[in-house]
N, CA, C and O atoms as a Tinker XYZ file with bonds, in Angstrom:
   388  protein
     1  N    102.410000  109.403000    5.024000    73     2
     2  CA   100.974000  109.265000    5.224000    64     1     3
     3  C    100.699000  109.237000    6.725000    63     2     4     5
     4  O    100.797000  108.202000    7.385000    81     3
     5  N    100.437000  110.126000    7.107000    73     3     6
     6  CA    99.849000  110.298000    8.744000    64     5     7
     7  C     98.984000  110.111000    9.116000    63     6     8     9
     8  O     98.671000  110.665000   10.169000    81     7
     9  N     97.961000  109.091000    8.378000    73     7    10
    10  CA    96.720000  108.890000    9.041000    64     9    11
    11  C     97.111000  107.121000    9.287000    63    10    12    13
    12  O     96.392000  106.393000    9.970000    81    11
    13  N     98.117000  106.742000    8.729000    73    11    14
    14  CA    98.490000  105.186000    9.102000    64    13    15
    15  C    100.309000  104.787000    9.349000    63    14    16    17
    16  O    101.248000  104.817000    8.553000    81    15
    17  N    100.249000  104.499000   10.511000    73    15    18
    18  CA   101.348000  104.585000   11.492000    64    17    19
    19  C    101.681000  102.937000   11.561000    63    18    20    21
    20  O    101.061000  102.063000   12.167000    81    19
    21  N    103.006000  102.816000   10.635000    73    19    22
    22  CA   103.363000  101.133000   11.228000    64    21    23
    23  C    104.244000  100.834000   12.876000    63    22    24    25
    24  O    105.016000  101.667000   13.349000    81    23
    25  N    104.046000  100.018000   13.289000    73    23    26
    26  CA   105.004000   99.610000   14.731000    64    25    27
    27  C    105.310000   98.318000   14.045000    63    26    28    29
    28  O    105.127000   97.839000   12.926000    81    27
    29  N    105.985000   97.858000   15.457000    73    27    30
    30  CA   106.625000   96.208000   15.335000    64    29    31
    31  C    105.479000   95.269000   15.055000    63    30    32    33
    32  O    105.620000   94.183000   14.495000    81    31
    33  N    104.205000   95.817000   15.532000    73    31    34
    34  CA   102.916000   94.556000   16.123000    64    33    35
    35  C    101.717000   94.640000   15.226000    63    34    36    37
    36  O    100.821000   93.801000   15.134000    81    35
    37  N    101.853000   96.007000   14.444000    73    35    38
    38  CA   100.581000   96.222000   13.534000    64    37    39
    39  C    100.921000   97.578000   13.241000    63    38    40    41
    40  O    102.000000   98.022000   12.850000    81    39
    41  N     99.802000   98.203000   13.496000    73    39    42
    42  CA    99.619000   99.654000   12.838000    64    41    43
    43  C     98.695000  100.620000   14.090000    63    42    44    45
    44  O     98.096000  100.238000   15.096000    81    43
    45  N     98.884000  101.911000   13.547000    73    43    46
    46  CA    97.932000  102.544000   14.233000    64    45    47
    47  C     96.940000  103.611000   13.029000    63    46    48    49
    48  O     97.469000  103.961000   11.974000    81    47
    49  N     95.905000  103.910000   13.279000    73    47    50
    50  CA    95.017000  104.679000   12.831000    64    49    51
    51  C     94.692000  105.655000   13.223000    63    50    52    53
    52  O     94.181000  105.891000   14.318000    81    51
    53  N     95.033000  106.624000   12.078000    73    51    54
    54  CA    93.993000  107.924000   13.128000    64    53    55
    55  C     92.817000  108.057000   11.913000    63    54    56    57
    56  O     92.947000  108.044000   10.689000    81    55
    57  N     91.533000  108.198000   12.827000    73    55    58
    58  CA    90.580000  108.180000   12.267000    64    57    59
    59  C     89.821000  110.053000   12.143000    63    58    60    61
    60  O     90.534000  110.981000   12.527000    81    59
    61  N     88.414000  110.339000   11.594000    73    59    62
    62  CA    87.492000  111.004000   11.986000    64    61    63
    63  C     86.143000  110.102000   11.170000    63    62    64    65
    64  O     85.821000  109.579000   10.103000    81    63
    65  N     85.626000  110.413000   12.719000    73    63    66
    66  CA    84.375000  109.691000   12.164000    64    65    67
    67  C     83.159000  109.910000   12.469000    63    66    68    69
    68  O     82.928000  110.247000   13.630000    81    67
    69  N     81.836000  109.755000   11.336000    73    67    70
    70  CA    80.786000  110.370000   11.146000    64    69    71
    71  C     80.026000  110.123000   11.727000    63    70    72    73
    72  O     79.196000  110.631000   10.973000    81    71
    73  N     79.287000  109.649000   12.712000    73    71    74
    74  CA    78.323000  108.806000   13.576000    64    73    75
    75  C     76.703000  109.303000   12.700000    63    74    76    77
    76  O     76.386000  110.425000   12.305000    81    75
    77  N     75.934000  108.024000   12.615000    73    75    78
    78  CA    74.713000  108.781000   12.667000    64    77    79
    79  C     74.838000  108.205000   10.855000    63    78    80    81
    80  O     73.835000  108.455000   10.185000    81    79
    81  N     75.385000  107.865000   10.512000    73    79    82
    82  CA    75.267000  108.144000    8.695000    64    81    83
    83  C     74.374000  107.343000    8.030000    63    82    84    85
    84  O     73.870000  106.618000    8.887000    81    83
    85  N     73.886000  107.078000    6.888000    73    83    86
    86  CA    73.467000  106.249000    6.078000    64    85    87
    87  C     73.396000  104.751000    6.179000    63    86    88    89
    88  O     72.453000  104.015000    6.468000    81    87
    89  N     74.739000  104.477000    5.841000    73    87    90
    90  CA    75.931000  103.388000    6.180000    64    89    91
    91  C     77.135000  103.566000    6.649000    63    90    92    93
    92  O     77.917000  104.477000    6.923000    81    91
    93  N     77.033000  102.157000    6.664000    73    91    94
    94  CA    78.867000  102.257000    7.518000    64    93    95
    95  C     79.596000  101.771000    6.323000    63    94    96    97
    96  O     79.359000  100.725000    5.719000    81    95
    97  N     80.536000  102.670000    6.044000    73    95    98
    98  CA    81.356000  102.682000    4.803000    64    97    99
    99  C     83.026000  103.570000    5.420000    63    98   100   101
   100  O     83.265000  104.183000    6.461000    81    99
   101  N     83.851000  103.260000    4.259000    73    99   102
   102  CA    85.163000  104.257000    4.448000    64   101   103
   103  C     85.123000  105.247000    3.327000    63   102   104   105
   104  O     85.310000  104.998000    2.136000    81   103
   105  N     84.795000  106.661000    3.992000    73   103   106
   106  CA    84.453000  107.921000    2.959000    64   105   107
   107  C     85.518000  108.409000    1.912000    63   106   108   109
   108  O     85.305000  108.896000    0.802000    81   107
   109  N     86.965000  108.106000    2.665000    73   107   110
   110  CA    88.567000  108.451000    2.004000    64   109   111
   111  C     89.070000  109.311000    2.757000    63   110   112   113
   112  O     88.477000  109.396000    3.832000    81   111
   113  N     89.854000  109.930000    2.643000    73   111   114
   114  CA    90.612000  111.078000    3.323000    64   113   115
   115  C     90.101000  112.331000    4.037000    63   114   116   117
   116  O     89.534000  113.158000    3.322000    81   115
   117  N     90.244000  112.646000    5.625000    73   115   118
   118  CA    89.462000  114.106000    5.684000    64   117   119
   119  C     90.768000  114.454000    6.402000    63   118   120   121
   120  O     91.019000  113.802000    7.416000    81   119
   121  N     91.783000  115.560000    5.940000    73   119   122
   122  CA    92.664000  116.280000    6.099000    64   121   123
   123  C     94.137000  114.964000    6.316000    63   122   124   125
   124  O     94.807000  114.573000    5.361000    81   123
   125  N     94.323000  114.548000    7.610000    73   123   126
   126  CA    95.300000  113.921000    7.935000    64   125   127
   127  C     95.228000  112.446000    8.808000    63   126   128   129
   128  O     96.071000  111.796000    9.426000    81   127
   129  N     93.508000  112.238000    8.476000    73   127   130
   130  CA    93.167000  111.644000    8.990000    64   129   131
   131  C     92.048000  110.422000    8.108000    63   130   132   133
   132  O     92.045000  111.064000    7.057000    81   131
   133  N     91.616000  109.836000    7.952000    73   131   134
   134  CA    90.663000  108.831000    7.059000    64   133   135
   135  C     89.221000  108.457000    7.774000    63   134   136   137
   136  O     88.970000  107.898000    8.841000    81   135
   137  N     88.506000  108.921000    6.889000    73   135   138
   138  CA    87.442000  109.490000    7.297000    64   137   139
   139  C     86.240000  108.221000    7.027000    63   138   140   141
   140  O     85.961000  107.766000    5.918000    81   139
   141  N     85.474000  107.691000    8.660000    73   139   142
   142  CA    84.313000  106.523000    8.589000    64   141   143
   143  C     82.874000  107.122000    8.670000    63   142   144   145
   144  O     82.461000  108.002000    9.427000    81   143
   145  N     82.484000  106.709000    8.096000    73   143   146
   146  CA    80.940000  106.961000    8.052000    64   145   147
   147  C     80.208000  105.751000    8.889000    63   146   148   149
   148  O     80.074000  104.653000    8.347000    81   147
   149  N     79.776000  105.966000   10.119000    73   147   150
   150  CA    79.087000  105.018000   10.830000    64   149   151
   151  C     78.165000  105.088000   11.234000    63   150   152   153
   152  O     77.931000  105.955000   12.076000    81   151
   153  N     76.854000  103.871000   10.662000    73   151   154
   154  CA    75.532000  103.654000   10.882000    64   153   155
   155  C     75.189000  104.064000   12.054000    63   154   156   157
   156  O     74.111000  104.653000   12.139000    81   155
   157  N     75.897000  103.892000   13.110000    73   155   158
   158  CA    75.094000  103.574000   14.450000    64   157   159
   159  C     75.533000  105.404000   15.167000    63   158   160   161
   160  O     76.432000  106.206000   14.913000    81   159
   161  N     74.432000  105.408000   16.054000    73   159   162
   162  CA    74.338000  106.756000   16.628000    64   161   163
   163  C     75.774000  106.404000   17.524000    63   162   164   165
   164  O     76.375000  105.350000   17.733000    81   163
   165  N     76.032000  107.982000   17.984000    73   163   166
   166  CA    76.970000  108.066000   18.828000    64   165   167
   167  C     76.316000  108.108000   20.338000    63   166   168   169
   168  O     76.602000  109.017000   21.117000    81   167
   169  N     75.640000  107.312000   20.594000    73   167   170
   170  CA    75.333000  106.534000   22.045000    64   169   171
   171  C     75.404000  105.491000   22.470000    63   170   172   173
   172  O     75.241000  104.489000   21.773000    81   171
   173  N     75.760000  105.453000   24.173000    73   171   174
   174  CA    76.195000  104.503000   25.112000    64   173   175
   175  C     77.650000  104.149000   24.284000    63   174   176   177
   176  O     77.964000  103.060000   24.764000    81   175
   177  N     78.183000  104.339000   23.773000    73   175   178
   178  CA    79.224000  103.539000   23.334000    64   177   179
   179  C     79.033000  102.855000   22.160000    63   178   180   181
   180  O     79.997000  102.113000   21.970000    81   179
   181  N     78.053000  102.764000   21.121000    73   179   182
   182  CA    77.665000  102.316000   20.074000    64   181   183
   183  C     78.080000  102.477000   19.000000    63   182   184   185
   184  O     78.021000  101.522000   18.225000    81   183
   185  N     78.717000  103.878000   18.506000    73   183   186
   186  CA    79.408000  103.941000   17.398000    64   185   187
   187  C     80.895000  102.987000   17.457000    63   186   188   189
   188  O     81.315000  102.170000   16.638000    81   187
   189  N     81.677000  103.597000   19.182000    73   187   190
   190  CA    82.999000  102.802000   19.137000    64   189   191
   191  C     82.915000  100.857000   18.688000    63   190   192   193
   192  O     83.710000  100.091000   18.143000    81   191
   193  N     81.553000  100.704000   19.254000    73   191   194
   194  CA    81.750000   99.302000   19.140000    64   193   195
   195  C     81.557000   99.027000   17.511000    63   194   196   197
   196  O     82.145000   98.137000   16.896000    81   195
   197  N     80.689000   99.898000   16.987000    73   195   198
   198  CA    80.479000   99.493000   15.555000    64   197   199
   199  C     81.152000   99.926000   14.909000    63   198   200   201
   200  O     80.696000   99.909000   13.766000    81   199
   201  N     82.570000  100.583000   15.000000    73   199   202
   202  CA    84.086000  101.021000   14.441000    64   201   203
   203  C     84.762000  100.363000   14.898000    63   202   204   205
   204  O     85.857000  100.400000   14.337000    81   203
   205  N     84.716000   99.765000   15.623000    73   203   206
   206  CA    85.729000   98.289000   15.860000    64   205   207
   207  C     85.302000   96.964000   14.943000    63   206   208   209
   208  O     85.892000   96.398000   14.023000    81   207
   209  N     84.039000   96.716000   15.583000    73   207   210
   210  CA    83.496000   95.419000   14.568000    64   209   211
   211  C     83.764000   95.663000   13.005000    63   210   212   213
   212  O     84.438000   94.847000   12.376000    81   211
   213  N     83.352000   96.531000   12.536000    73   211   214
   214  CA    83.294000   97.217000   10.996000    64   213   215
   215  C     85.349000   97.287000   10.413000    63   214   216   217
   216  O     85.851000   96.891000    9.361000    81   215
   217  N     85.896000   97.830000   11.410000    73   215   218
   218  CA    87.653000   97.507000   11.351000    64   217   219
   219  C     87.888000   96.238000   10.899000    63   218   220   221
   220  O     88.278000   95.853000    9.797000    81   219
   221  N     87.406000   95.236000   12.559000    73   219   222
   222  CA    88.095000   93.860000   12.133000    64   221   223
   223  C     87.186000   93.097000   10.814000    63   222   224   225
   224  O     87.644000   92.028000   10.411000    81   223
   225  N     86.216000   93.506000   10.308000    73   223   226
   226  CA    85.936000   92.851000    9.250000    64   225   227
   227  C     86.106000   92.843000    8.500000    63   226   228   229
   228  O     86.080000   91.858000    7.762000    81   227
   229  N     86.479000   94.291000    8.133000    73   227   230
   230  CA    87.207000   94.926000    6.639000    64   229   231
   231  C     88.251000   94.719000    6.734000    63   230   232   233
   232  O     88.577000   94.242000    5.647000    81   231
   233  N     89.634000   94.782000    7.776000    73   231   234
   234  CA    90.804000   94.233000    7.832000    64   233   235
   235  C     91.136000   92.634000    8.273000    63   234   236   237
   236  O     92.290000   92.218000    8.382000    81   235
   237  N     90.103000   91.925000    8.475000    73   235   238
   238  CA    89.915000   90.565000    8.181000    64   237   239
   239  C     91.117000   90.196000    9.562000    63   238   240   241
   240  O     92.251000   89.719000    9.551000    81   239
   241  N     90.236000   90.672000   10.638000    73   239   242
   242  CA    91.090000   90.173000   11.620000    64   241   243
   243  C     90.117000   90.088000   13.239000    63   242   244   245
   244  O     89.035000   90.628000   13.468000    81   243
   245  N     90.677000   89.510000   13.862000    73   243   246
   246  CA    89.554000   89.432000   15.164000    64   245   247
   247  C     89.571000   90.676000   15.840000    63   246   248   249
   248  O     90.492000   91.493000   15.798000    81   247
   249  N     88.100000   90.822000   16.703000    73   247   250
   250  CA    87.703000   91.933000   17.112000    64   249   251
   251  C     88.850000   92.446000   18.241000    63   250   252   253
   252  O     89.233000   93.610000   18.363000    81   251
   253  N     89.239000   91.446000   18.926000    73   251   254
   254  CA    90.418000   91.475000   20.458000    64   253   255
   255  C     91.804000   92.337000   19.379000    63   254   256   257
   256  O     92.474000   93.227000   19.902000    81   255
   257  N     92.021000   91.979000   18.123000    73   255   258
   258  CA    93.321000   92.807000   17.780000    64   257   259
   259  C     92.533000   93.865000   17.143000    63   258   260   261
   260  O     92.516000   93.810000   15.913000    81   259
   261  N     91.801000   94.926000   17.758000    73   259   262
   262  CA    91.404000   96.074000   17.057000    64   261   263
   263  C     90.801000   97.031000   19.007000    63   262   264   265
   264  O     90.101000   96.839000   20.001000    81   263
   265  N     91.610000   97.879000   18.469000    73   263   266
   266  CA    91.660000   99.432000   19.963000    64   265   267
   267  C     91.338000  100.038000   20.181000    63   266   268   269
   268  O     91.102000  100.602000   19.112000    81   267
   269  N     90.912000  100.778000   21.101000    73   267   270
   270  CA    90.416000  102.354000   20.410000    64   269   271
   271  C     91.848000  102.835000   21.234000    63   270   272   273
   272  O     92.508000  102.166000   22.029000    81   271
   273  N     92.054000  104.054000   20.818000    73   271   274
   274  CA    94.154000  104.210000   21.815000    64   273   275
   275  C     93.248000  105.511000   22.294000    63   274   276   277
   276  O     93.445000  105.704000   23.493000    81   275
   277  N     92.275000  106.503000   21.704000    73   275   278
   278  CA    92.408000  107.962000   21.983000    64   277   279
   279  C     91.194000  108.124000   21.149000    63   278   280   281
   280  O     90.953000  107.895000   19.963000    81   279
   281  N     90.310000  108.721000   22.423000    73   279   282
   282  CA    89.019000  109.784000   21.261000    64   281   283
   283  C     87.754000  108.875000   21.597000    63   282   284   285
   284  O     87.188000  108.329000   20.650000    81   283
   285  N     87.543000  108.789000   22.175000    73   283   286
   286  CA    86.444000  107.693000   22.810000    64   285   287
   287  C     85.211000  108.828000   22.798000    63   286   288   289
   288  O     84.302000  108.570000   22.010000    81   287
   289  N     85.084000  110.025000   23.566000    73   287   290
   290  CA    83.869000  110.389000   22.600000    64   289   291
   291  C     84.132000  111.809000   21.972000    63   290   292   293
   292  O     83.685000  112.877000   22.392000    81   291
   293  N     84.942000  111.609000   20.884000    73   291   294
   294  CA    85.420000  112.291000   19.937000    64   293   295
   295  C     84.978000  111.826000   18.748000    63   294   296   297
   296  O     84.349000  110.768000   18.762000    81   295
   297  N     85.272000  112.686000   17.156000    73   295   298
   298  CA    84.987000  112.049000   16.304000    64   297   299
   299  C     86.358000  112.282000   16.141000    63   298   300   301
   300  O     86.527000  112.652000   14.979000    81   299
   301  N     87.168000  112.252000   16.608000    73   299   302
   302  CA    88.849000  112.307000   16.253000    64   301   303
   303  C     89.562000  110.924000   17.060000    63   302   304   305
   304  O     89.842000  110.989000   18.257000    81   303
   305  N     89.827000  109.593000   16.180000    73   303   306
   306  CA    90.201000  108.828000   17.112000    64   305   307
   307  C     91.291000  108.332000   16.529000    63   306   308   309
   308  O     91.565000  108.608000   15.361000    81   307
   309  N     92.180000  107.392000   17.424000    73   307   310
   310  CA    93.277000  106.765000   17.361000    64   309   311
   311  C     92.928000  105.586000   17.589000    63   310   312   313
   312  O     92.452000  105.386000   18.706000    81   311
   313  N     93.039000  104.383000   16.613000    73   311   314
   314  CA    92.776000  102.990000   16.734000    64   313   315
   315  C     94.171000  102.281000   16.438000    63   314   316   317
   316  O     94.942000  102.478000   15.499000    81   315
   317  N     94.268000  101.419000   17.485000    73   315   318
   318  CA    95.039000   99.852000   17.329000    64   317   319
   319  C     94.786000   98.741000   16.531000    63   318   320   321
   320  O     93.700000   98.179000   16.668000    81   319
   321  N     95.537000   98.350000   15.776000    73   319   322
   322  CA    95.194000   96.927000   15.049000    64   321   323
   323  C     96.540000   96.459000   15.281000    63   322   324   325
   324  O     97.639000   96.936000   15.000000    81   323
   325  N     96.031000   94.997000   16.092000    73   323   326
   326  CA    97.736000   94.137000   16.255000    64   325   327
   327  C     97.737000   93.150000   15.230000    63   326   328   329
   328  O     96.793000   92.372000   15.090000    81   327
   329  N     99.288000   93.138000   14.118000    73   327   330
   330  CA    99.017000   91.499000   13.315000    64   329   331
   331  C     98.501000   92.162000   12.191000    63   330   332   333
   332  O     97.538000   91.588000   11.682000    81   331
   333  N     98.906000   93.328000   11.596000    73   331   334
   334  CA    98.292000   93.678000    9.883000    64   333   335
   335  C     99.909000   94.769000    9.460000    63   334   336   337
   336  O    100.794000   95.303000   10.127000    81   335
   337  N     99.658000   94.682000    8.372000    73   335   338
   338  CA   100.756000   95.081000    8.107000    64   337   339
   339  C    100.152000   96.713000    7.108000    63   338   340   341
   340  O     99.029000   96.733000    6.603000    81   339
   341  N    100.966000   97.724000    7.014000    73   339   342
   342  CA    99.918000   99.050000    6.088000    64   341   343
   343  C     99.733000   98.670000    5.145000    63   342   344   345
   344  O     98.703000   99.167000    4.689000    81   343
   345  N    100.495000   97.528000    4.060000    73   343   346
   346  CA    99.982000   97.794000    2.504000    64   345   347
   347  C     98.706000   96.407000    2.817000    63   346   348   349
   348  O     98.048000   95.939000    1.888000    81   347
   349  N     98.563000   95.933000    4.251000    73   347   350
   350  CA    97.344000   95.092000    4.137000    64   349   351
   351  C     96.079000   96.274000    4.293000    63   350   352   353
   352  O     94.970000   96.231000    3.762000    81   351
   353  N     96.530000   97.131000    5.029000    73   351   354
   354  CA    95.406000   98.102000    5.680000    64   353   355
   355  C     94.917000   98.803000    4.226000    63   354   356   357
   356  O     93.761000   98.760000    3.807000    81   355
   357  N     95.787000   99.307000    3.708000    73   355   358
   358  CA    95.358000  100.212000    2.528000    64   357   359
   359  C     94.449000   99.028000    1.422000    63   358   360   361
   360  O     93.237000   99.201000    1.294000    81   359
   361  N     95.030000   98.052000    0.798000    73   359   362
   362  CA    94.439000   96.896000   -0.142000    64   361   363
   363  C     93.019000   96.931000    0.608000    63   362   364   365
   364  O     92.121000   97.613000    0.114000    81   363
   365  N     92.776000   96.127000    1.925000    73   363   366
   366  CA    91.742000   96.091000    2.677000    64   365   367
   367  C     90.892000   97.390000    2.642000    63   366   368   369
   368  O     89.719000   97.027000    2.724000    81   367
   369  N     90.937000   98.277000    2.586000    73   367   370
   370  CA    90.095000   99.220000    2.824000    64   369   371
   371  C     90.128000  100.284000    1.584000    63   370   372   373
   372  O     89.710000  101.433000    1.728000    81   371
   373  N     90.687000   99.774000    0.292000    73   371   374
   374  CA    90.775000  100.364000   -1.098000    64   373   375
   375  C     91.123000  101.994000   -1.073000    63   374   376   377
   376  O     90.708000  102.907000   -1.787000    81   375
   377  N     92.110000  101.977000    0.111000    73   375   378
   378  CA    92.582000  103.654000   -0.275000    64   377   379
   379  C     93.973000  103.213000   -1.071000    63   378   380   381
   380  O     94.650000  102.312000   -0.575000    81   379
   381  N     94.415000  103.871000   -2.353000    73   379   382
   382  CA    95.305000  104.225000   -3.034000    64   381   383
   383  C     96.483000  104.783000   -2.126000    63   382   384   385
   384  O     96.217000  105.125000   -0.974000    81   383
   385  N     97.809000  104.886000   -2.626000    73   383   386
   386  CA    99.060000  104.836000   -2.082000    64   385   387
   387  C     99.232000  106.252000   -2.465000    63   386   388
   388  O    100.285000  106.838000   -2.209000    81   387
């Protein structure tokens, strides 16, 4: 599964994500990557912050252990989470194995 990468400290994410949407929800899979739908426009920095906050809440962890690593104004990103383990990430965010 290449859209969720374990290390020693947590995990990494590769994301694509929708800016601008409805809600902020997790859509499921878009190619190799897991695909967010996020409320907030993609300005000043507003979506990244509301894909971080929206991370640590759904993975039930503080905002300081959640990253952005790559893709800052991309909809192709690479996120950090320190302190979760993948079968917490997947349970947490109801994608199937």
């Amino acid at each position: 599964m290449t859209w969720l990468v374990a290390d020693a400290g947590g995990v990494t994410l590769r994301l694509h994500i929708q800016p601008g949407a409805k809600k902020t929800e997790v859509a499921g899979l878009h190619g190799e990557a897991l695909k967010i739908r996020l409320a907030a426009p993609p300005v000043d920095g507003k979506a990244n912050a509301s894909l971080i906050s929206f991370l640590a809440a759904q993975l039930g962890v503080a905002k300081a252990a959640v990253s952005l690593l790559s893709g800052e104004t991309s909809r192709a990103k690479r996120v950090r989470v320190s302190g979760i383990d993948p079968a917490s990430v997947k349970r947490s965010l109801a994608i199937p194995d």
